[in-house]
C-alpha positions in Angstrom: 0.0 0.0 0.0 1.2 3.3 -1.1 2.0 5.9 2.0 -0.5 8.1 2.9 -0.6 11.8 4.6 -1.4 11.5 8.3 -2.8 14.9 10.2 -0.4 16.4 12.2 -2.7 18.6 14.5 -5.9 17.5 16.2 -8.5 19.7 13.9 -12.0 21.1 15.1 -14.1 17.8 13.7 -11.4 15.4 15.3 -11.4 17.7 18.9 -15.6 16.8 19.0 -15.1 12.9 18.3 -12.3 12.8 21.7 -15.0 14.6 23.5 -17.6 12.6 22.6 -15.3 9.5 23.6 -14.5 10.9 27.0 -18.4 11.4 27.5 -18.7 8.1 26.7 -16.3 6.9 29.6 -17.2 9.6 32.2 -19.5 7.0 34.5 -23.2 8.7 32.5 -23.3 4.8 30.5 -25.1 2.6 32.0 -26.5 -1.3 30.6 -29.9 0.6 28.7 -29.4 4.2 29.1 -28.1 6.7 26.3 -28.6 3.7 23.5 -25.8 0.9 25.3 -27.7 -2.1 24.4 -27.5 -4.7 27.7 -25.0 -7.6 27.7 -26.0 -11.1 28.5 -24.3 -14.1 28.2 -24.1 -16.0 24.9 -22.9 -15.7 21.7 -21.4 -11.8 20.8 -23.4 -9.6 19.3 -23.7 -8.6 15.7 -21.3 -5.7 14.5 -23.1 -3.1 12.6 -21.9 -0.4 10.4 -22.0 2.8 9.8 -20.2 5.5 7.1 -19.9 8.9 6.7 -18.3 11.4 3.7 -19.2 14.8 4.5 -17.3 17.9 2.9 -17.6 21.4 3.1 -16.9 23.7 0.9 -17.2 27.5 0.9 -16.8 29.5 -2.5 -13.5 32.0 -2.5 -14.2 35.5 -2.2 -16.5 35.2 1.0 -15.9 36.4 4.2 -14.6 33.2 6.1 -13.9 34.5 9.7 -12.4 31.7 11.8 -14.4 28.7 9.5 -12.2 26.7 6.9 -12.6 27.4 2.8 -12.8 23.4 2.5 -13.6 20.7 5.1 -13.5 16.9 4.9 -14.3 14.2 7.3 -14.8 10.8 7.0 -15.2 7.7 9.4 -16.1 4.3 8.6 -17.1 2.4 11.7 -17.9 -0.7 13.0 -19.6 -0.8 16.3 -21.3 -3.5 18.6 -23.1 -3.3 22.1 -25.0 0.2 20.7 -27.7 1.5 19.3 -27.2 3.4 15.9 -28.2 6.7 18.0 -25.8 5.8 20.2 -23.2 5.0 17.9 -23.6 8.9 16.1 -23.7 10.4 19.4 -20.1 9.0 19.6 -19.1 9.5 16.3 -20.1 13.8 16.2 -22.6 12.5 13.6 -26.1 14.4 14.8 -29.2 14.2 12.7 -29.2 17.5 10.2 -31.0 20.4 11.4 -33.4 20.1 9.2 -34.7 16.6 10.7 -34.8 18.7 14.3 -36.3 21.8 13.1 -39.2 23.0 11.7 -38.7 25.2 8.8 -39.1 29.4 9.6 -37.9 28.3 13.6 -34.1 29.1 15.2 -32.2 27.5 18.2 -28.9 28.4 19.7 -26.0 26.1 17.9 -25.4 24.5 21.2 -28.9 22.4 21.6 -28.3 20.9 18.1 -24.6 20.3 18.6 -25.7 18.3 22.0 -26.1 14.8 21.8 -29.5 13.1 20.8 -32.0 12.0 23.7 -31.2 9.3 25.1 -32.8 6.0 24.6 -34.7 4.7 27.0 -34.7 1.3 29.1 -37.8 0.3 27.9 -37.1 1.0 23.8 -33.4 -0.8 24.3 -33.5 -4.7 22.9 -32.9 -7.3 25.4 -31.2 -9.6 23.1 -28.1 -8.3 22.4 -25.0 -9.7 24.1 -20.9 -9.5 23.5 -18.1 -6.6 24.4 -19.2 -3.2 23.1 -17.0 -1.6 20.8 -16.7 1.1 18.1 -13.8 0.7 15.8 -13.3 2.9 13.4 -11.9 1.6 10.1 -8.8 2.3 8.0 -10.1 2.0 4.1 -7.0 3.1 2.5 -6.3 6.1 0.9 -9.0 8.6 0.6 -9.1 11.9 -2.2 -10.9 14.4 -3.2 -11.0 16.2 -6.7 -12.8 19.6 -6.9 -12.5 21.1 -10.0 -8.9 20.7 -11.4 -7.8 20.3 -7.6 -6.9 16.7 -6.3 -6.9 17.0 -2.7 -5.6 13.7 0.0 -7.1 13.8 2.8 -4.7 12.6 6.0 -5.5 10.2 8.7 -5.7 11.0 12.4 -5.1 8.1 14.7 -7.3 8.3 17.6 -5.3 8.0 21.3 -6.1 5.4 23.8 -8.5 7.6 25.8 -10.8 4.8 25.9 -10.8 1.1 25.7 -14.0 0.7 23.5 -13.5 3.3 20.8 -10.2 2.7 18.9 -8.9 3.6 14.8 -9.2 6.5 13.0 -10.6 9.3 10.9 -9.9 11.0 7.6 -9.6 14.5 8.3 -8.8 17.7 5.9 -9.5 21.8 6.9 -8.4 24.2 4.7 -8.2 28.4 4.8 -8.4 28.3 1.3 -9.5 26.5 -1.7 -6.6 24.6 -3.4 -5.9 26.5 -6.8 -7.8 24.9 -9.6 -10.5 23.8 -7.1 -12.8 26.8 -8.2 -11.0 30.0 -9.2 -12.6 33.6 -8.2 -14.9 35.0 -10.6 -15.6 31.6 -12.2 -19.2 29.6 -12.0 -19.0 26.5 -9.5 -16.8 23.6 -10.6 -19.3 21.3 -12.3 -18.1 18.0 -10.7 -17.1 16.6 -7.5 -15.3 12.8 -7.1 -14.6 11.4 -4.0 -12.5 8.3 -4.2 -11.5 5.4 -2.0 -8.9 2.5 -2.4 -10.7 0.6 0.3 -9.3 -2.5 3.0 -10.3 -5.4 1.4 -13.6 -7.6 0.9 -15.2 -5.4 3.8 -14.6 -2.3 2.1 -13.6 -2.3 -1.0 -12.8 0.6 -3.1 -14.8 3.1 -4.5 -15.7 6.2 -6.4 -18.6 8.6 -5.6 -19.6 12.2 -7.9 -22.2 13.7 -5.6 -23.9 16.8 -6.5 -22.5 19.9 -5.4 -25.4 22.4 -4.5 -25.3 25.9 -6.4 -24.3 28.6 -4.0 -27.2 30.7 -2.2 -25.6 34.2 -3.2 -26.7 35.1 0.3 -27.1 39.2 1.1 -29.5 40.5 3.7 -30.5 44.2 5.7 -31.9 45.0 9.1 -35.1 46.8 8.7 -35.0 49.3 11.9 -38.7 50.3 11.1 -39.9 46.8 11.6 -37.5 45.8 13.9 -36.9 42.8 11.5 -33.9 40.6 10.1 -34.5 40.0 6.1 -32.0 38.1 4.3 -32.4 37.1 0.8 -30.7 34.4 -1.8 -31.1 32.9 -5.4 -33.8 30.0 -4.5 -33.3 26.6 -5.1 -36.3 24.6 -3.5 -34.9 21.2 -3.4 -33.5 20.9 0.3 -34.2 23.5 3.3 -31.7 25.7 3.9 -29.5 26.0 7.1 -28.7 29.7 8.4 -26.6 30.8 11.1 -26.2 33.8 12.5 -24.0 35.2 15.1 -22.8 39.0 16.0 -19.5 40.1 15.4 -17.6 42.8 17.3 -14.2 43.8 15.4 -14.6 40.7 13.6 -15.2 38.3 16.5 -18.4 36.6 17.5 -19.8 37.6 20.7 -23.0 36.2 22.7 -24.9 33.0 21.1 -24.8 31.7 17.4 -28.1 30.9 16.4 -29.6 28.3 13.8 -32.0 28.4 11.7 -33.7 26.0 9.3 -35.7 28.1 6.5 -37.9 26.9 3.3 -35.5 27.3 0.1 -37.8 30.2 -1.5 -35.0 32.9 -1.6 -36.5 34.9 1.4 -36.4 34.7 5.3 -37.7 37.2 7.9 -37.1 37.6 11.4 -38.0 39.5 14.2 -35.0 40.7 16.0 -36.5 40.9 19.8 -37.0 37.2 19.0 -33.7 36.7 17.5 -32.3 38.8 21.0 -34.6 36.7 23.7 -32.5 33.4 21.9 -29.0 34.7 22.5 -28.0 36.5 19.3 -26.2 39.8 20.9 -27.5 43.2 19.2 -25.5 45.5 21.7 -24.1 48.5 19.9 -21.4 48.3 17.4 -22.3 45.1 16.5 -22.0 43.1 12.6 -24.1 40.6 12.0 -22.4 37.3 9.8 -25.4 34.9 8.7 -24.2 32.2 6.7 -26.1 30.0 3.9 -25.9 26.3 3.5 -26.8 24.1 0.9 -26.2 20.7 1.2 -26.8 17.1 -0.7 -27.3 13.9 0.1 -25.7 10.4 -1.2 -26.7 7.3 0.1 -24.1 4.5 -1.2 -23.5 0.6 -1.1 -19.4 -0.5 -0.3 -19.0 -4.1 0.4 -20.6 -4.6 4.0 -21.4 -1.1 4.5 -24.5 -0.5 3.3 -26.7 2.7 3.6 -23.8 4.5 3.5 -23.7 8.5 2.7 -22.1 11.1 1.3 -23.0 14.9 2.6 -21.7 17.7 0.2 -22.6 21.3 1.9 -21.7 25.1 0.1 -22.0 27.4 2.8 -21.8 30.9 1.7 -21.6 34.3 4.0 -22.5 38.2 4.4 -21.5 40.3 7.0 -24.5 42.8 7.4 -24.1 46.1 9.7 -20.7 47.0 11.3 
């Protein structure tokens, strides 16, 4: 096997899978609570599996702030003793915001970035026995081409924090967009390709094209008479759209960053006293960054993963006020 780049600094998406593996250790797990399925004596249970390609990408020329031009994370995982729930929770892989919110409605960041609720005692099966584990899976190398860009995205070997949750992840941040990936000025690259080598029967390789979503075009004002947030993009209508918006002093966010989750029809409207009561600072001398993301969805088949998916997102920003 050919070498392949390993990450050399813990990044953001890495950090929130070591804290959700210290959770999982921190004496909150008990047999039935928060999705651990019971052990019993018998035969070991099953192993399940579940996969994940997500990538981020934000077009050059917009105002980043602290967030990276191009994101990448991957983790193929093989767990047993959980529940699937269970098994995201531990992974950083929470349902979409659009699965949690009803379209027009906004939450601070923080409640969706919490772990799902956990299962209860009574909805756990009783019939599931063996050591729990979650191993996450080495499926050789991993790339990404975006436009004329080819990008290799590095592993990250997870420490021995805790017994039950061991391997790595494929992890790539970027400030900027690689040249060739999608030059300023020019229209969005018109393909994507993902490709794996793969480890074997298990996994073998593959190669994916998702769709990239079209960029929102996002701009927006603050209507003083109405006391009302109004931004406005070029509408798509396939998927809701995911906002987020967060007040900026001298370029840095201060008080809560809220979520929204609005319908794909080019408008959204807000009243700010509402936007205020949720955490969203509007002290004086304040920007507001609202940020617009688009995302797709691939479900793929690899050898004994199945159900697998792909998540493509274009996130694109304005900074209104200031």
């Amino acid at each position: 096997m050919t070498d392949r780049p390993v990450a050399c600094r813990r990044p953001a998406a890495l950090g929130l899978l070591l804290a959700a593996a210290i959770a999982a250790c921190s004496g909150v797990d008990e047999p039935g609570e928060l999705g651990l399925l019971p052990q019993e004596s018998g035969e070991p249970a099953a192993a399940s599996r579940l996969a994940q390609i997500r990538v981020v990408v934000q077009p050059p020329g917009e105002f980043g702030g602290d967030e990276p031009a191009l994101e990448v994370a991957a983790v193929f995982a093989q767990y047993r003793g959980y529940d699937e729930a269970a098994a995201r929770t531990r992974l950083d892989l929470p349902r979409p915001p659009a699965e949690r919110l009803r379209a027009g409605h906004c939450v601070p960041s923080d409640q969706l970035l919490a772990a799902d609720e956990p299962v209860s005692k009574d909805t756990v099966s009783k019939d599931s026995s063996g050591a729990r584990e979650l191993i996450l899976l080495d499926a050789g190398n991993l790339s990404l081409g975006l436009g004329d860009a080819a990008i290799d995205v590095p592993l990250a070997l997870l420490p021995d924090l805790v017994p039950t949750i061991s391997g790595v992840t494929y992890t790539y941040l970027g400030d900027s967009l690689p040249a060739g990936a999608w030059p300023p000025g020019e229209p969005a690259p018109s393909e994507l390709v993902i490709r794996v080598d793969g480890e074997g029967d298990e996994l073998p390789g593959f190669t994916l094209r998702p769709r990239l979503p079209e960029p929102a075009a996002l701009s927006g004002a603050i209507d003083r008479d109405h006391d009302e947030l109004r931004l406005e993009w070029r509408p798509d209508g396939r998927e809701p759209l995911i906002l987020r918006l967060v007040s900026l002093i001298g370029g840095e966010p201060v008080g809560e960053e809220l979520t929204c989750v609005a319908r794909d029809d080019g408008s959204f409207v807000a009243d700010l006293d509402e936007l205020h009561a949720l955490g969203l600072d509007g002290g004086p001398g304040t920007a507001l960054r609202a940020s617009a993301t688009r995302s797709s969805r691939t479900v793929f088949d690899a050898g004994e993963f199945v159900g697998a998916e792909a998540v493509v997102e274009v996130r694109t920003v304005t900074v209104i006020g200031g």
